[in-house]
C-alpha positions in Angstrom: -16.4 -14.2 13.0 -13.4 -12.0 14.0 -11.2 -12.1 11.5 -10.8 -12.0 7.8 -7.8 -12.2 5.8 -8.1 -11.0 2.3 -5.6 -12.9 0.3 -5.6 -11.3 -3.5 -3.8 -14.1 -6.3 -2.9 -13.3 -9.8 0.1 -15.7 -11.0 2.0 -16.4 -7.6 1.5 -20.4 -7.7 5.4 -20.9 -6.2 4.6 -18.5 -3.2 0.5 -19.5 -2.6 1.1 -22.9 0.0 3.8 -21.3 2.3 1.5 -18.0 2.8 -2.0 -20.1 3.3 0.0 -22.5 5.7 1.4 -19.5 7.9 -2.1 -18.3 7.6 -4.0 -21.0 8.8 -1.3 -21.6 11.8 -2.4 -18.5 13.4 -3.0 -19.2 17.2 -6.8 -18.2 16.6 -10.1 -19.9 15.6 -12.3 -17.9 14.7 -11.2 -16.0 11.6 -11.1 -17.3 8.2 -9.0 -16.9 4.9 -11.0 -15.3 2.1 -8.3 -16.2 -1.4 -9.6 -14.4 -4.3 -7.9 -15.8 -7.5 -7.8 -12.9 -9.8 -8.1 -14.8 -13.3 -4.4 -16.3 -12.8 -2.8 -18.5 -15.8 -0.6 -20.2 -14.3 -2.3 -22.8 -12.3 -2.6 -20.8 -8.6 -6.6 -21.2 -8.8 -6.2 -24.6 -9.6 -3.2 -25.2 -6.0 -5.9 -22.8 -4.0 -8.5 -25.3 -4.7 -6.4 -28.3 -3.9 -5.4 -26.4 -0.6 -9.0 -25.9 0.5 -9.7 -28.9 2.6 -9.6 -26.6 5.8 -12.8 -25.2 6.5 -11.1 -21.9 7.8 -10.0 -21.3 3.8 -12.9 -20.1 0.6 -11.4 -19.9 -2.4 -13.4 -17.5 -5.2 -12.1 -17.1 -8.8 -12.8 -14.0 -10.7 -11.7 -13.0 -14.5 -8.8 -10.9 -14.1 -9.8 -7.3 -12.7 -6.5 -6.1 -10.9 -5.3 -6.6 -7.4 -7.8 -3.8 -6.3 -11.3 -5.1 -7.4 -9.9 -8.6 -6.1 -9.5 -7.3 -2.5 -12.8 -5.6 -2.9 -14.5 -8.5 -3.8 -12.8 -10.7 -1.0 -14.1 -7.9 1.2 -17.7 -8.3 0.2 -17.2 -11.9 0.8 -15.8 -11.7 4.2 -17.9 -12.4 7.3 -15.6 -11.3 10.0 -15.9 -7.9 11.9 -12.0 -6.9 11.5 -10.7 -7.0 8.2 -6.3 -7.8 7.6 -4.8 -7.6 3.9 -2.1 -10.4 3.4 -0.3 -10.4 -0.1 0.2 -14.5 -1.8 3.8 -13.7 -2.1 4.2 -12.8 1.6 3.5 -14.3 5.2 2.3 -13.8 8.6 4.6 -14.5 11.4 3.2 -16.7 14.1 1.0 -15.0 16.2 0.3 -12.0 14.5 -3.4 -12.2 14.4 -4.0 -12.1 18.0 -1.6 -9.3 18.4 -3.0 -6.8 16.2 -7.0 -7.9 17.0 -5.7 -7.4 21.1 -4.7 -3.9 20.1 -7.7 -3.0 18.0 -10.0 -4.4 20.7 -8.2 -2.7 23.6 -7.8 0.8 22.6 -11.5 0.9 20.2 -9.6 1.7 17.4 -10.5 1.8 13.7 -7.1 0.6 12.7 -4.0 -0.9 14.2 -0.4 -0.6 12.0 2.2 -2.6 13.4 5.5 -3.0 12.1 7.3 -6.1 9.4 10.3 -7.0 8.1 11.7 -8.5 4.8 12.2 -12.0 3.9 16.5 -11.0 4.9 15.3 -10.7 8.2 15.6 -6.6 7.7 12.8 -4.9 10.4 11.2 -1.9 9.5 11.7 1.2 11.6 9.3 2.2 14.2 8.3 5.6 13.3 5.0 5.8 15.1 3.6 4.7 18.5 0.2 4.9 19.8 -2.5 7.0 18.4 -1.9 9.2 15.2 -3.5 12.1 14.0 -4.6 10.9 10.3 -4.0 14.2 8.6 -0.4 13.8 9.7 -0.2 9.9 8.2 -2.1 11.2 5.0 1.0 14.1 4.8 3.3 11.4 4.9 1.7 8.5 2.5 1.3 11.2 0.0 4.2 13.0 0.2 6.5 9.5 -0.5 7.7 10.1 3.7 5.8 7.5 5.3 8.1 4.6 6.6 5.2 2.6 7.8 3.0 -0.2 6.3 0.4 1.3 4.4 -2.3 -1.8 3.9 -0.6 -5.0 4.8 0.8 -5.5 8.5 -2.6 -3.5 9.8 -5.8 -4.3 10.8 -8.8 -2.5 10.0 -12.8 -2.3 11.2 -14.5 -3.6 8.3 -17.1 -0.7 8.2 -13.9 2.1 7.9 -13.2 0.3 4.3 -16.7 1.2 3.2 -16.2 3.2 -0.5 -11.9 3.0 -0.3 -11.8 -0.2 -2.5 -13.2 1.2 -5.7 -10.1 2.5 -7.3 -9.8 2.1 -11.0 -8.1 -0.9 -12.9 -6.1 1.4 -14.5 -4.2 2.3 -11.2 -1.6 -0.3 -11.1 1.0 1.5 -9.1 0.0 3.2 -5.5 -3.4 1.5 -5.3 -2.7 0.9 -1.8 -1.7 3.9 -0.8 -4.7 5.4 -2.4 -6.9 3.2 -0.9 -5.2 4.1 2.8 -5.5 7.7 2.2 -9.3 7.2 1.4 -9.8 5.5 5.1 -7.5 8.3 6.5 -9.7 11.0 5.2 -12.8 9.5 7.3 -10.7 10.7 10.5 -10.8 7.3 11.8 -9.0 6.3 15.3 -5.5 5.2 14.0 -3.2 3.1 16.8 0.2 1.8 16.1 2.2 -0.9 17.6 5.5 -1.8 17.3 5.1 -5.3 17.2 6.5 -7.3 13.9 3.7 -9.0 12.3 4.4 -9.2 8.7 7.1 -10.9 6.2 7.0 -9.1 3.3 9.3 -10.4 0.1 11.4 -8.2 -1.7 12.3 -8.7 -5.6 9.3 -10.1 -7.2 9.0 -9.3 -10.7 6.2 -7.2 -12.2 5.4 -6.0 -15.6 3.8 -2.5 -13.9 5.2 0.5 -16.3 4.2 4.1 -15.1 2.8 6.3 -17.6 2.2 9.7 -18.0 -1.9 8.7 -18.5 -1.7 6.2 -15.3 0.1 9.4 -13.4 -2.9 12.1 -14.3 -5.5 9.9 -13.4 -4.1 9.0 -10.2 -3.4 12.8 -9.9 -7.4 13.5 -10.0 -8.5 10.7 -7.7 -5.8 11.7 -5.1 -7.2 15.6 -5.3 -10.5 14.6 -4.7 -10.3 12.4 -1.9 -8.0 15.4 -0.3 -10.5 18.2 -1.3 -12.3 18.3 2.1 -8.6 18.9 3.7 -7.1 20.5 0.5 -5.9 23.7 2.6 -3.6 22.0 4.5 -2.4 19.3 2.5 -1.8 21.2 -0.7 2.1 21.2 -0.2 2.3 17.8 0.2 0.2 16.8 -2.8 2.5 19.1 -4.4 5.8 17.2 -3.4 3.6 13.7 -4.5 3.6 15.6 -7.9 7.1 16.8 -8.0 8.4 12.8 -6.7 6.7 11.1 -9.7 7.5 13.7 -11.9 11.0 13.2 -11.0 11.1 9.6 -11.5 10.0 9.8 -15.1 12.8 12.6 -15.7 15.3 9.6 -14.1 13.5 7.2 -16.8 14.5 9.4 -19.5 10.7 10.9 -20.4 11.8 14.4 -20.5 8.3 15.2 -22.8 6.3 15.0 -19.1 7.2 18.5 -18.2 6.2 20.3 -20.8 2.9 17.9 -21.6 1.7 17.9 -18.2 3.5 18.8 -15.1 4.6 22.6 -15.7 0.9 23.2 -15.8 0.1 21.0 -13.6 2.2 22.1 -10.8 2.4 25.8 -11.6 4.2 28.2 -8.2 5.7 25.6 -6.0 3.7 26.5 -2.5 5.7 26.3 0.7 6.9 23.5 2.7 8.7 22.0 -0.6 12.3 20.7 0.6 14.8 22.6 -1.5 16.3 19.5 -3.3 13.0 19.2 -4.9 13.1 23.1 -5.8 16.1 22.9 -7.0 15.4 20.1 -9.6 12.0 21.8 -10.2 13.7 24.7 -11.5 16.4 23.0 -13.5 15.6 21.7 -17.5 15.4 17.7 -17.3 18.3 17.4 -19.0 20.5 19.1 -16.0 18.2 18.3 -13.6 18.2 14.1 -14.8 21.7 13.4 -13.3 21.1 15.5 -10.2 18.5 13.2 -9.0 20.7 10.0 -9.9 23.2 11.4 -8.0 20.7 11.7 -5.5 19.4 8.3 -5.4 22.9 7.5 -5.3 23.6 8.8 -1.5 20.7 8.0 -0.2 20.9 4.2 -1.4 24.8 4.3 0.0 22.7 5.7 3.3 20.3 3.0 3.6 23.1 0.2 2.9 24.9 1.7 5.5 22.2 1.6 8.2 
């Protein structure tokens, strides 16, 4: 087996038969669709089981562990060598499979990132091309800079997943970028393409709200996995810190500072941009409608573009 797409389901029954169909029209045989239903409620186990008449498709159900322990477990399922995350609310495009395993069997690579674009026909930039030092992409991921897909529209060699799938429930938020950081930090061979292989769909609702707890325990598994490179990505870490901390002062949870971040953070090292000093050192009340204004231009930017 070649191929296995890990599909994780938790209460997408309106988006399931498009993404399986695009799926299973891929112009190659020998991969199959592992569709882990994580304890959904409203009826997508029951359509995944009434859409598995092509051999090519297994279906497992689980009780509700979060998207993370699904993926795992669709992993340890998997029979193929190569290893591609697809999300049941997005889609392939046609041919995608046989472009990225070309890539990842022509240059040895441990993972090929290509590019995608929304369901408004909006293509992602191509930042990257060819091989990628990984302590520059983990700089990026953590530092809220990478323009690049993080889990879906890549490939990966099963074996570089080994121990990078056993993030806590509790993470709700970042899980995939945690998880990509983990593979990064085994120095694997990382190629990128700049073919589009991946529809991803904007808007859908979720009920994730970020918490101060969620935030500090996401704070201690991202140290650790940086430890063995913590010299040299210390500033960026930093600037992960300083962006989160900086969305709960837009949300209005001015108590953060004080009950975790000024301590947490402590002398701003260097290599933090200045708009981020600059909101550092101002009180959340001042320093709230500097970042909206913030957002502000840079949405007006991107709309722009």
């Amino acid at each position: 087996m070649k191929i296995s797409v890990i599909v994780p389901i938790y209460n997408k029954v309106e988006y399931i038969e498009r993404c399986f169909r695009q799926l299973l029209a891929q112009d190659m045989d020998d991969i199959e669709v592992v569709a882990v239903d994580d304890g959904s409620t409203d009826g997508s186990g029951d359509l995944c089981d009434q859409l598995s008449g092509d051999a090519r498709l297994r279906v497992f159900h689980t009780p509700n562990q979060g998207v993370t322990a699904a993926r795992r477990y669709g992993v340890e399922q998997a029979q193929g060598e190569y290893i591609v995350f697809v999300d049941s609310d997005d889609e392939l495009l046609p041919g995608a499979l046989r472009t990225l395993y070309d890539a990842i069997s022509q240059t040895s690579a441990d993972e090929v990132i290509a590019t995608f674009c929304t369901h408004n026909g909006i293509q992602s930039p191509v930042v990257y091309q060819g091989e990628v030092n990984p302590t520059d992409l983990v700089r990026a991921i953590i530092a809220g800079k990478n323009r690049f897909p993080v889990l879906w529209a890549a490939i990966f060699r099963r074996t570089i997943l080994e121990g990078c799938l056993d993030t806590p429930r509790d993470i709700i938020e970042g899980e995939d970028k945690l998880m990509q950081v983990m593979v990064l930090m085994k120095r694997p061979r990382v190629w990128f393409i700049t073919d589009c292989v991946y529809r991803y769909t904007l808007g859908v609702p979720n009920t994730r709200r970020r918490t101060l707890e969620r935030e500090m325990l996401y704070d201690r598994l991202l140290r650790q996995t940086l430890a063995p490179q913590w010299s040299e990505l210390h500033s960026a870490f930093v600037l992960h810190q300083l962006k989160e901390y900086e969305k709960f002062i837009c949300d209005g949870h001015m108590e953060v500072r004080h009950n975790y971040y000024i301590k947490a953070i402590g002398t701003l090292p260097t290599g933090i941009p200045l708009y981020d000093r600059v909101v550092w050192a101002l009180p959340p009340l001042l320093s709230r409608p500097v970042i909206k204004l913030y957002r502000t231009i840079i949405q007006i930017k991107q709309h722009r573009l």
